[in-house]
C-alpha positions as CSV (number, residue, x, y, z in Angstrom):
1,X,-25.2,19.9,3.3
2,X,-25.2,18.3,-0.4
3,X,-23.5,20.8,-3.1
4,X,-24.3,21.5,-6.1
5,X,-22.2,20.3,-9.0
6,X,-23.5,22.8,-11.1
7,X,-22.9,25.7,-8.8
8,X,-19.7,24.4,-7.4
9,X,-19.2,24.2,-11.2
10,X,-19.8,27.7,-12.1
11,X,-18.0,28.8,-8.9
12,X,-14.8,27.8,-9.8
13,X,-14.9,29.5,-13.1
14,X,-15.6,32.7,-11.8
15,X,-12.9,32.3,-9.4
16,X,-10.3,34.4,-9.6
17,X,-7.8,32.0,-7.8
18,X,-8.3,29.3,-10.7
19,X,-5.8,29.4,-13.3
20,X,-6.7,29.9,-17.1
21,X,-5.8,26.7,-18.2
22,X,-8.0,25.0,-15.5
23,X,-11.1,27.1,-16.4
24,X,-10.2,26.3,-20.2
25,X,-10.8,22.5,-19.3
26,X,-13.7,23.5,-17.0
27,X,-15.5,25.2,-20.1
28,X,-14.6,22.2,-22.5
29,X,-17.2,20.2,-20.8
30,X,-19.8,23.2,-20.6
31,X,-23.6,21.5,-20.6
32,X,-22.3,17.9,-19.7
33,X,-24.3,17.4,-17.1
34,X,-23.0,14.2,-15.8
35,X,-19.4,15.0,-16.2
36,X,-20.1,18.4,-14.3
37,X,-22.0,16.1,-11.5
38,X,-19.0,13.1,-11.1
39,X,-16.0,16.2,-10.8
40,X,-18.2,18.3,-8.1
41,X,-20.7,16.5,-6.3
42,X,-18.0,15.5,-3.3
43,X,-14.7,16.7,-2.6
44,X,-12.0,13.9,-2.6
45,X,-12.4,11.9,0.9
46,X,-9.6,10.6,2.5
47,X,-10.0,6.7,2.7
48,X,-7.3,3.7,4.0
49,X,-5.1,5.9,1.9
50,X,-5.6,9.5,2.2
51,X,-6.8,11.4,-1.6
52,X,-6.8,9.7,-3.9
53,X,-8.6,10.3,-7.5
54,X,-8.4,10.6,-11.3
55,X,-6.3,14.2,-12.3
56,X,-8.2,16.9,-13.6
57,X,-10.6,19.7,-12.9
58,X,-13.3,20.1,-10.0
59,X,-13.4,19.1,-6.3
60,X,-13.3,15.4,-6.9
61,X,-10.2,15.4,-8.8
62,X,-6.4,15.3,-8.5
63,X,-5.7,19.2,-8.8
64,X,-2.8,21.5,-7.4
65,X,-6.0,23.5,-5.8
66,X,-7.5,19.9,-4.4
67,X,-3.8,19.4,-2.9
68,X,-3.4,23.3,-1.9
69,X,-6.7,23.2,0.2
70,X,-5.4,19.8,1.7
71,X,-2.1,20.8,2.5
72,X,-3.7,24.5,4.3
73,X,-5.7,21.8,6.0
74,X,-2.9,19.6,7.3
75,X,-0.9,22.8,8.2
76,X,-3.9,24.6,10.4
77,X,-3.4,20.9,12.3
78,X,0.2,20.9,12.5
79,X,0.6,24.4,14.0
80,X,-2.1,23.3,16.5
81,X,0.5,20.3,17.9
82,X,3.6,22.2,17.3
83,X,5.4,25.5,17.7
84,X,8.1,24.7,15.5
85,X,6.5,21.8,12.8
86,X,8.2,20.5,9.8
87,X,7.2,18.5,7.3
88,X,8.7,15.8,4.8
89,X,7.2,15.6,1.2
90,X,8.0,12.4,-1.0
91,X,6.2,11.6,-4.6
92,X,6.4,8.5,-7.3
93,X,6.7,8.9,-10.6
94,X,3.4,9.1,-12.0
95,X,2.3,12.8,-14.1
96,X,1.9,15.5,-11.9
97,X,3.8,14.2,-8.9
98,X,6.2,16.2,-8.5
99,X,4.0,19.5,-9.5
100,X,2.1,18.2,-6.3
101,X,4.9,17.9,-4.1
102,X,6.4,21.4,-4.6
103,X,2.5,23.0,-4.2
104,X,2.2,21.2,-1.0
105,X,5.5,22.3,-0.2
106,X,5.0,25.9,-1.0
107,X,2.0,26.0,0.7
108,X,3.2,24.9,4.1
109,X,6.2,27.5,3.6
110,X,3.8,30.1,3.5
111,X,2.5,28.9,7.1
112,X,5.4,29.0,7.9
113,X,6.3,25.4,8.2
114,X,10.0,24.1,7.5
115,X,9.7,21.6,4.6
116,X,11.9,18.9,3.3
117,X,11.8,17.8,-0.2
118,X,13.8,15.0,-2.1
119,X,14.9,16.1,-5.5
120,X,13.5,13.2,-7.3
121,X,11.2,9.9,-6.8
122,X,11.9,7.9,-3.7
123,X,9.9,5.0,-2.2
124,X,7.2,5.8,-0.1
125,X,8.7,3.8,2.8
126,X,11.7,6.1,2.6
127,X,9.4,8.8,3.5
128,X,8.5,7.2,6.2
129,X,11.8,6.5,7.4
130,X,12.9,10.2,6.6
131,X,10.0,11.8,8.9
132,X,11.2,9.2,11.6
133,X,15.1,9.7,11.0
134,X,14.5,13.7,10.8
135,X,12.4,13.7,13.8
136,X,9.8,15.7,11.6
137,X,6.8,16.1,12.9
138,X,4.7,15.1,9.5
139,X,5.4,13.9,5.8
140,X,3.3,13.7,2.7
141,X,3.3,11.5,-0.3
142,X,2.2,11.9,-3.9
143,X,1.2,8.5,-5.0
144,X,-1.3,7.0,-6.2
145,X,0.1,3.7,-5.4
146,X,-0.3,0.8,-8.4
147,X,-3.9,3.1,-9.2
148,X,-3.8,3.4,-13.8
149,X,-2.1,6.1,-14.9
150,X,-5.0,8.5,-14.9
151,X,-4.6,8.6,-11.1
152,X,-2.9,10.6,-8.5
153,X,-3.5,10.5,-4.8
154,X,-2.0,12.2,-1.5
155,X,-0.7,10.8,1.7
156,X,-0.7,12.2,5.1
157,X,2.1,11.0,7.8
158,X,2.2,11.6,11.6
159,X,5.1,11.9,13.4
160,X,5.9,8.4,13.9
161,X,6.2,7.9,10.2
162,X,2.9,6.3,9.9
163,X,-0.3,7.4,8.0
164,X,-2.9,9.3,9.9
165,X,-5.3,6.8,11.7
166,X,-8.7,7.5,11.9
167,X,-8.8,10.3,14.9
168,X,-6.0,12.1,13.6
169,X,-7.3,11.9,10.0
170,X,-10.7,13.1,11.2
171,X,-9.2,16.2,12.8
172,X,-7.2,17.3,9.9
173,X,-10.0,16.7,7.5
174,X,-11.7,18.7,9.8
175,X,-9.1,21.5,9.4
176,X,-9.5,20.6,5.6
177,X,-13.9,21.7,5.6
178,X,-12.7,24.9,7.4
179,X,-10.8,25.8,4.3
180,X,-13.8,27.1,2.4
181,X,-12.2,29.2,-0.4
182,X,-8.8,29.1,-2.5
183,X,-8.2,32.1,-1.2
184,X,-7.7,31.1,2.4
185,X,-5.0,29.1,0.9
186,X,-1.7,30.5,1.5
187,X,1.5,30.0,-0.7
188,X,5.1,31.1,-1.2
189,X,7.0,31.1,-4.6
190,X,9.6,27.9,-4.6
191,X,12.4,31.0,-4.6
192,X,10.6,32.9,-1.8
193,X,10.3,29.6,0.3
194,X,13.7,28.4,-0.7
195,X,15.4,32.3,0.4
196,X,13.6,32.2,4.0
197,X,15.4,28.4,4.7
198,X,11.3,26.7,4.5
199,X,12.5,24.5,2.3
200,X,15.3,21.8,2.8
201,X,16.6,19.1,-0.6
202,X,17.3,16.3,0.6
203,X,20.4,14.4,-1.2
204,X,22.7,11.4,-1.3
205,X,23.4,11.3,2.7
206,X,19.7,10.8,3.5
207,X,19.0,8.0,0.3
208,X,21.8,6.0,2.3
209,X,20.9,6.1,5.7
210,X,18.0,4.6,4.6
211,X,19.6,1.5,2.1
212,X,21.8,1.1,5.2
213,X,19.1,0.7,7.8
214,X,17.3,-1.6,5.0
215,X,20.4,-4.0,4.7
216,X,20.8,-3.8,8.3
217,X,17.1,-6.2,8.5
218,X,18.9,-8.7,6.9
219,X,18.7,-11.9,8.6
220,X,21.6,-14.5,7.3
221,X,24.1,-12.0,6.1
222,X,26.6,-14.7,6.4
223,X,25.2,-16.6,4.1
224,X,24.8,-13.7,1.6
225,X,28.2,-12.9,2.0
226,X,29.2,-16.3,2.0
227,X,28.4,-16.8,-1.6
228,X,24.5,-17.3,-2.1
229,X,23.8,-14.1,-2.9
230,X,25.7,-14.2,-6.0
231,X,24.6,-17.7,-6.7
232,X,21.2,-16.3,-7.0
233,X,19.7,-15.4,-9.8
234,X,17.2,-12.1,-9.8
235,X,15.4,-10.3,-12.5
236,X,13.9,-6.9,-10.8
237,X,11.1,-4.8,-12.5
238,X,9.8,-1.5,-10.4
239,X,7.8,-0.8,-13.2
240,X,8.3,2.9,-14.2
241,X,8.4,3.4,-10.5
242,X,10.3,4.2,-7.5
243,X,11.8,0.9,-6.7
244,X,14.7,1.1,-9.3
245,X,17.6,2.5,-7.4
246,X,17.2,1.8,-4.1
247,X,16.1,-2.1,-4.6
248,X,19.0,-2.4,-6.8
249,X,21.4,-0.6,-4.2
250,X,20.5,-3.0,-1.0
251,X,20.5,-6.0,-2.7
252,X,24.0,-4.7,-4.5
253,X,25.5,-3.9,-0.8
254,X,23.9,-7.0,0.7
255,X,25.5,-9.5,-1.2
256,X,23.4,-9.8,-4.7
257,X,25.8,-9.9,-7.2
258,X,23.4,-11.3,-10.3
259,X,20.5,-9.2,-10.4
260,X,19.0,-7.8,-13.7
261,X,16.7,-4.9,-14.7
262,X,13.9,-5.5,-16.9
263,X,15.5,-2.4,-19.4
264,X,11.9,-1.8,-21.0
265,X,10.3,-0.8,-17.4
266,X,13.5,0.3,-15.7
267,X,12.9,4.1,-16.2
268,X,10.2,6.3,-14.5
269,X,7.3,7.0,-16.5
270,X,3.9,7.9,-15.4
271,X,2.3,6.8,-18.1
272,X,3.3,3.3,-17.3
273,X,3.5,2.0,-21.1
274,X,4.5,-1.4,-20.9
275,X,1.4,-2.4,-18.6
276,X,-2.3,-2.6,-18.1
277,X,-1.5,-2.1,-14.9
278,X,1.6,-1.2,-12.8
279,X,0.7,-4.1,-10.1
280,X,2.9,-6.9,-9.1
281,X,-0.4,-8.6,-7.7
282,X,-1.3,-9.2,-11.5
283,X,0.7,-11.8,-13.9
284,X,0.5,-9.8,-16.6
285,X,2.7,-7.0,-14.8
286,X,5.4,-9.7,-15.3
287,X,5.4,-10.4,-18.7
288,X,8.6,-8.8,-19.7
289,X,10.4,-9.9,-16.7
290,X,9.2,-13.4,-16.6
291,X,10.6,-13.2,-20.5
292,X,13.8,-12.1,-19.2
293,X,14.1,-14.7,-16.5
294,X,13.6,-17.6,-18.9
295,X,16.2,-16.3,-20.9
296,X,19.1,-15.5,-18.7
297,X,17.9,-18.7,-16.3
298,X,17.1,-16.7,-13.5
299,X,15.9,-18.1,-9.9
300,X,13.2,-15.1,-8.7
301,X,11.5,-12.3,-9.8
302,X,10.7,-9.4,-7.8
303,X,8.6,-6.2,-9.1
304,X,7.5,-3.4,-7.5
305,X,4.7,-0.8,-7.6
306,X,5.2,3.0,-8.8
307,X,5.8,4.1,-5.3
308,X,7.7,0.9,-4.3
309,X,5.9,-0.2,-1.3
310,X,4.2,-3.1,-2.5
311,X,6.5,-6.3,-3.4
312,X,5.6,-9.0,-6.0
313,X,7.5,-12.5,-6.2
314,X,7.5,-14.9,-9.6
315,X,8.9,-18.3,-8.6
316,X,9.3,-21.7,-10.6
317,X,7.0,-24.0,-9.8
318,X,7.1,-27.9,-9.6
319,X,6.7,-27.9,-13.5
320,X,9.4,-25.4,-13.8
321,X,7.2,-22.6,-15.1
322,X,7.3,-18.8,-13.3
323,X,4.2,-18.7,-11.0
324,X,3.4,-15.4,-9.4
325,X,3.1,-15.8,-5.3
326,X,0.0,-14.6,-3.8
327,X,0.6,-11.7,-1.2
328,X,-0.2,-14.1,1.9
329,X,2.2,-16.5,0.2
330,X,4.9,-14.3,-0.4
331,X,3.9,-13.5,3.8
332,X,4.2,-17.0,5.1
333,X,7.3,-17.6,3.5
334,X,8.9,-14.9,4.9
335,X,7.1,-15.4,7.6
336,X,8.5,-18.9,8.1
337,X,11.9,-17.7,6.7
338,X,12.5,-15.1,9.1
339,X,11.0,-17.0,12.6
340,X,12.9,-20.0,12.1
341,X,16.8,-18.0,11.5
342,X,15.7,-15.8,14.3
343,X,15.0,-19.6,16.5
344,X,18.3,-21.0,15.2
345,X,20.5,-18.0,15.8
346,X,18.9,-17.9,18.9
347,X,17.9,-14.2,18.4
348,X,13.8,-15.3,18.8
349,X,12.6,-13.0,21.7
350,X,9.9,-14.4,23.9
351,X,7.8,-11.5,23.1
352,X,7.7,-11.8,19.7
353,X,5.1,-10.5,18.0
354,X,3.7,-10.7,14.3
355,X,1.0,-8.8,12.9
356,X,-1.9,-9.0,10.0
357,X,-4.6,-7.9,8.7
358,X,-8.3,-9.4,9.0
359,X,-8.4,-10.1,5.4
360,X,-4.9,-11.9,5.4
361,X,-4.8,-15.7,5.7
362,X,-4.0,-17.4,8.5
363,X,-1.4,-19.3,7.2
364,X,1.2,-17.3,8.6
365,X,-0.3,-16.5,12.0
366,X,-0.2,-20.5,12.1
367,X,2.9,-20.2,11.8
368,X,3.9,-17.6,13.7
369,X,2.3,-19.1,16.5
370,X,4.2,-22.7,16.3
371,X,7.6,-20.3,16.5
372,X,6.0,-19.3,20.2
373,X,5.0,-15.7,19.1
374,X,1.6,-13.7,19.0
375,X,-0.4,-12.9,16.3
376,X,-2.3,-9.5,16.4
377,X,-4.7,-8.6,13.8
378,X,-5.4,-4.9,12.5
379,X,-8.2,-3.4,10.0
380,X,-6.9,-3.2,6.6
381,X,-4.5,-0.9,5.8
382,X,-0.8,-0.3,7.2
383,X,-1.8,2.6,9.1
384,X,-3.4,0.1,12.0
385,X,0.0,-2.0,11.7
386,X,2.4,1.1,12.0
387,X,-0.1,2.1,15.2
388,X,0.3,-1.2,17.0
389,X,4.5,-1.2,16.3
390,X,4.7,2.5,17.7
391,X,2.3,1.2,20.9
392,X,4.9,-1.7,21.2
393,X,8.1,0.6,21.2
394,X,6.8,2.8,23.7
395,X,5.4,0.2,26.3
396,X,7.8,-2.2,25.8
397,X,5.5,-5.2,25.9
398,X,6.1,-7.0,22.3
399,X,9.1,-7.0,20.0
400,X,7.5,-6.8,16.7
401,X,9.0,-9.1,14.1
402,X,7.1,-8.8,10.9
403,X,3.5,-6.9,9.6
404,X,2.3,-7.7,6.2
405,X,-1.3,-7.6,4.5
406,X,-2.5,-9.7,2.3
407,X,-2.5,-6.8,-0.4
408,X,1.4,-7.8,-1.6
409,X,2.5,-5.1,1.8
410,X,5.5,-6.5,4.1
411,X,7.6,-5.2,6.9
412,X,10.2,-5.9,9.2
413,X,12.6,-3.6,11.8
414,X,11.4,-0.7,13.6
415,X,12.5,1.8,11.3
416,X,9.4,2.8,9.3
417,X,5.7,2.6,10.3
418,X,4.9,1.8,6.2
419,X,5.1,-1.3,4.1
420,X,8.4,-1.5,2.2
421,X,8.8,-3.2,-0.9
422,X,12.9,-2.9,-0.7
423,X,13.1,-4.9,2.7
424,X,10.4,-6.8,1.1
425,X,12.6,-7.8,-1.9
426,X,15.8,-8.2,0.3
427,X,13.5,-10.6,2.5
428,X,11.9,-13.0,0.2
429,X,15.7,-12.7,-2.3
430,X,17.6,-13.5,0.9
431,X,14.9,-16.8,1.8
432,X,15.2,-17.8,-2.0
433,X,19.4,-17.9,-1.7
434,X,18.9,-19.8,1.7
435,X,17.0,-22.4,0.4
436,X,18.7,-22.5,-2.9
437,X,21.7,-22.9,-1.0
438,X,20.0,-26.2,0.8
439,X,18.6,-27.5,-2.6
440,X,15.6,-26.1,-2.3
441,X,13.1,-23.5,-4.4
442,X,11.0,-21.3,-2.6
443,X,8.1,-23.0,-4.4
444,X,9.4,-26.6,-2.5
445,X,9.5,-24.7,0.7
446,X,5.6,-23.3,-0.2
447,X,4.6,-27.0,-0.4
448,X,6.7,-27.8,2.4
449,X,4.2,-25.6,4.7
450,X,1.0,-26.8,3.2
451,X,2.3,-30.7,4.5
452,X,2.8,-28.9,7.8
453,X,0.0,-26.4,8.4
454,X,-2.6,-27.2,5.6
455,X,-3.2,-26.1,2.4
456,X,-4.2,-22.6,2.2
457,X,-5.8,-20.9,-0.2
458,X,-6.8,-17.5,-1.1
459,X,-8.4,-15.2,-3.8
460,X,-9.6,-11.4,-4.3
461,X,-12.7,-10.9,-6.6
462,X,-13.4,-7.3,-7.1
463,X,-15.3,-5.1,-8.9
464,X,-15.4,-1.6,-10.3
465,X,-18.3,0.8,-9.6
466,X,-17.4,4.5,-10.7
467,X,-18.9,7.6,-10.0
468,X,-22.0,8.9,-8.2
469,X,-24.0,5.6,-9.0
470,X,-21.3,3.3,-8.0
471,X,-21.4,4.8,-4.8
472,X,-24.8,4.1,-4.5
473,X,-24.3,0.8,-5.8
474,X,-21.4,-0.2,-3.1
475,X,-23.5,1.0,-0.3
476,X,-26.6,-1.1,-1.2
477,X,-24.3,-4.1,-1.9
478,X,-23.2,-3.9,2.1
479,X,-26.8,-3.2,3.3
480,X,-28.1,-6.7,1.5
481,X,-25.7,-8.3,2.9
482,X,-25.8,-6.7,6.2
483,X,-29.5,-7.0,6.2
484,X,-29.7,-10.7,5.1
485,X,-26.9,-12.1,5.9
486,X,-26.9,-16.1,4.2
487,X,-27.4,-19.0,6.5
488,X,-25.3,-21.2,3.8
489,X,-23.7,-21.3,0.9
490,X,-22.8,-23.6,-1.5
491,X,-23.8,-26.8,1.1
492,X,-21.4,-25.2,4.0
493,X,-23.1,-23.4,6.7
494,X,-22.2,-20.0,7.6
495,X,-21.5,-20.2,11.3
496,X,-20.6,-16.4,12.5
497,X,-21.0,-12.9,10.9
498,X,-18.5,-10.1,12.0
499,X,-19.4,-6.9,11.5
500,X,-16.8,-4.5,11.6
501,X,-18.9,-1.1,11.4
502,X,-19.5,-2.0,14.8
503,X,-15.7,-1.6,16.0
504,X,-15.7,-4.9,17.0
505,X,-12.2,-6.6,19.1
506,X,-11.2,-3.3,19.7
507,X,-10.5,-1.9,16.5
508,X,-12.5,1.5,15.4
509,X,-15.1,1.1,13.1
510,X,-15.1,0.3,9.5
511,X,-17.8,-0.7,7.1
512,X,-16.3,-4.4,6.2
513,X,-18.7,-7.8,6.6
514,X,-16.7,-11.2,7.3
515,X,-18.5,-14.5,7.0
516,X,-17.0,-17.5,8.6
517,X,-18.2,-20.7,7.4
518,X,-18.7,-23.9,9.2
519,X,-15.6,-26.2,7.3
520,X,-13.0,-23.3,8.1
521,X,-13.5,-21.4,5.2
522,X,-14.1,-17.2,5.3
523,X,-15.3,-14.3,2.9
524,X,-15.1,-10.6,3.6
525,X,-16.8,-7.9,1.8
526,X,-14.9,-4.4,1.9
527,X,-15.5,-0.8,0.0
528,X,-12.0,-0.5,-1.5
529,X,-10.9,3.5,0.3
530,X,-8.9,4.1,-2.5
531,X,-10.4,3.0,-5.9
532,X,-14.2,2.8,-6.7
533,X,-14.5,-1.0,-6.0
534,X,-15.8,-3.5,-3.9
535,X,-13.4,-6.1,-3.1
536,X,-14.4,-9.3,-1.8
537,X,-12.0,-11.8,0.1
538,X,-12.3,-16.0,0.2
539,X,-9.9,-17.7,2.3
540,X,-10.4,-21.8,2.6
541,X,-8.2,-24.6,4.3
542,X,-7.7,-27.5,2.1
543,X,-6.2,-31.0,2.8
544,X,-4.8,-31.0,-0.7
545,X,-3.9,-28.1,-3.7
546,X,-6.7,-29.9,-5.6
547,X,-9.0,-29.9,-2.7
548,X,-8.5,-26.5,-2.0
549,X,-9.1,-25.1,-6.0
550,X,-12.0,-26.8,-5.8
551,X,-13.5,-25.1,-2.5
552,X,-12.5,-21.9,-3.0
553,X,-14.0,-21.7,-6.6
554,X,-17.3,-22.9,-5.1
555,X,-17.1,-20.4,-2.6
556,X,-16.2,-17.4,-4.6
557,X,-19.3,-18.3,-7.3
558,X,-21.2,-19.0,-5.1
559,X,-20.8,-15.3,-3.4
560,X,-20.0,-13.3,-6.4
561,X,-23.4,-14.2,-8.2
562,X,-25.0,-12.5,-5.6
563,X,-22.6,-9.3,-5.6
564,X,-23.3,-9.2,-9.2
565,X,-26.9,-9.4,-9.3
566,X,-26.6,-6.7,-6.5
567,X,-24.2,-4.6,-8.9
């Protein structure tokens, strides 16, 4: 049934569970009608990333009452697959995270529900690595990823350290409708929850197990310690975020000895000052650091987003200027990286497997391929990757070797179910002192590939759609295309149209539309389920970098005129 914003509205101000201060902002927007309509005509929906929204007051907002009726949610589902559940809460740095985290926490207290927090920021990947290394049988994460700083967001974990996929997450936001009043949310004081043993801090012990598993992925240690490591040299922004100490502390213990910290970006800070955004997809993210690098002479750059789990490499380029690597760039080269010291060691199983998402070139499944492995490909987000690795582990049939998306996410070893921007940096630092170490730049080895496997390039268009009306807007975006799908563009014909909301390959249903074209080339339109955008993917196979440019621009005009007449 559709509320009403008005009522809903009015509802929380007379409730006597709503703190002054939140009816105080409540009443400062008293007769805006629209503002009243965009914070309570929904309640937050969970999307490829669980909650996520813009802080503030009202059912489709970030609030400690939008995160208390979550959490009594996720508990009602825990205590229904366990008699004894636990729970592992992590958070960034951004405003409010860490209010979140203890709310969350004192809420599953009161259920009874033993609850281990970390006293600070950590990486979301550590999370994951804690719920798995703790045998818990959940975790949450406050993050709102490399959202502005306006945003917050919430993220559920299973017991295999991976986010909920869609039939779990249906079930707990299920659990989440049946909470229909604040009151029906339980809580504990931090002290009262603290006295009866429901909640745990986590210390220095548990932030090294995990930079030791992390070093432990290395894959030419010997030549680390053998001197390029500290031949190489890095410049490292986690911008404001989580990455800071443990990105420094692998690289430190695995062999990195010249590594610098952008010092205007190195501290938390949820405001995220320095940037437009906090995004190591965009160049401008880079600014300082690419400063920094030209100065000191640096080889690499790596960044990192507030909740370190994304990864973002700068590299010289054939005119010696710092280029930032596309995600599916960074991918194949570690890709390539990784398959070909596993082949040489002879350490390559015969079961190898490497796995993508649908919206991730296929550069690196190429590649992957010519090393004798298989390629499997998952929705997007690292929720379907972390669900294919734990159906691997337990039937034995595939050794996974790497997962990455095309969205700047990477992972190798079996200890998290998350993309992990510290094994990430390790990864592509490690490849950069190998090849430096041969003569080469990472750049050399980029161009390297194209001669081998084709020039491939990508781009993301997207754009933003907010509120009620965007919404609207997305949705009648998909059904034109859906509904008349185009039998060419730009000259090229379009040969096949996948529709995803059908489940198609196997893989449950999601509303995303790819169009494969007739010279090799692809486009995928996909509702972001975490921002309010539509992003739209163009992937083409050039014989040349110039040939390629020009194809992919004509594809992407070509397509995004009609998004935007649409939008």
């Amino acid at each position: 049934m559709a509320k009403n914003p008005q009522q809903v509205y009015e509802a929380w101000l007379s409730d006597p569970n709503v703190d002054e201060k939140t009816k105080e902002e409540l009443r400062e927007i008293a007769g805006q009608t629209g503002e009243i309509e965009d914070r309570f005509y929904r309640d937050l929906e969970f999307g490829t990333g669980g909650l996520r929204g813009v802080m503030g007051a009202g059912t489709n907002r970030m609030n400690r009452y939008v995160i208390g009726k979550a959490t009594q949610g996720f508990a009602n589902f825990l205590l229904g697959q366990s008699a004894t559940p636990s729970v592992v809460i992590a958070h960034d740095s951004r405003n409010n995270s860490d209010v979140y985290s203890l709310e969350a926490a004192c809420v599953l207290a009161a259920n009874g529900i033993r609850t281990y927090l970390f006293r600070s920021l950590r990486p979301t990947p550590q999370l994951s690595f804690a719920v798995r290394d703790l045998r818990a049988t959940g975790g949450i994460v406050v993050t709102a990823s490399h959202n502005p700083p306006e945003y917050n967001g919430y993220k559920v974990y299973g017991a295999d350290g991976g986010q909920l996929v869609p039939h779990d997450a249906e079930q707990v936001i299920g659990y989440i409708r049946d909470v229909e009043s604040f009151d029906q949310v339980k809580r504990l004081t931090q002290a009262e929850a603290e006295g009866q043993g429901l909640i745990r801090w986590l210390g220095d012990a548990e932030d090294q197990r995990f930079v030791d598993t992390v070093v432990a992925q290395s894959v030419r240690p010997d030549v680390l310690q053998g001197g390029a490591g500290a031949d190489l040299g890095v410049v490292f922004t986690p911008l404001h975020g989580a990455g800071n100490v443990p990105i420094r502390n692998v690289l430190a213990q695995a062999g990195f000895a010249n590594v610098r910290v952008v010092p205007e970006q190195e501290q938390p800070n949820g405001l995220f000052p320095t940037v437009k955004s906090p995004n190591p997809e965009e160049q401008e993210a880079f600014t300082l650091a690419i400063k920094l690098a030209n100065e000191t002479g640096a080889d690499i750059i790596v960044g990192t987003d507030p909740d370190c789990d994304r990864m973002g490499a700068v590299v010289k380029n054939d005119k010696g200027e710092f280029v930032v690597l596309t995600g599916n760039q960074s991918g194949a080269l570690m890709v390539n990286y990784l398959l070909s010291n596993l082949r040489a060691q002879d350490k390559l199983p015969a079961n190898g497997a490497v796995i993508k998402t649908i919206v991730t070139s296929e550069m690196g499944a190429d590649i992957a391929a010519s090393y004798g492995c298989e390629v499997f490909s998952t929705l997007t987000g690292f929720k379907y990757i972390g669900e294919l690795m734990s159906k691997f582990e337990a039937t034995g049939s595939h050794s996974f070797l790497f997962g990455y998306e095309e969205s700047y996410g990477y992972l190798t070893g079996m200890y998290a179910r998350d993309k992990d921007a510290v094994v990430a940096s390790l990864l592509i630092c490690e490849a950069a002192a190998f090849y430096k170490s041969q003569g080469k730049t990472l750049y050399e080895v980029l161009l390297e590939l194209y001669e081998q496997y084709g020039t491939y390039l990508e781009k993301l268009e997207s754009r933003t759609l907010k509120g009620k009306n965007g919404v609207e807007q997305i949705g009648a975006i998909m059904n034109d295309w859906r509904s008349n799908p185009p039998a060419e563009l730009g000259g090229v014909a379009v040969t096949r149209v996948l529709d995803y909301s059908k489940g198609l390959d196997g893989l449950p249903a999601e509303n995303v539309l790819k169009f494969m074209l007739a010279d090799g080339s692809w486009f995928c339109l996909r509702p972001s389920g975490t921002e309010p955008k539509i992003k739209v993917y163009f992937a083409v196979r050039g014989t040349s970098l110039d040939n390629a440019k020009v194809a992919l621009g004509q594809l992407s005009k070509a397509v995004m005129a009609r998004v935007d007449s649409l939008a």
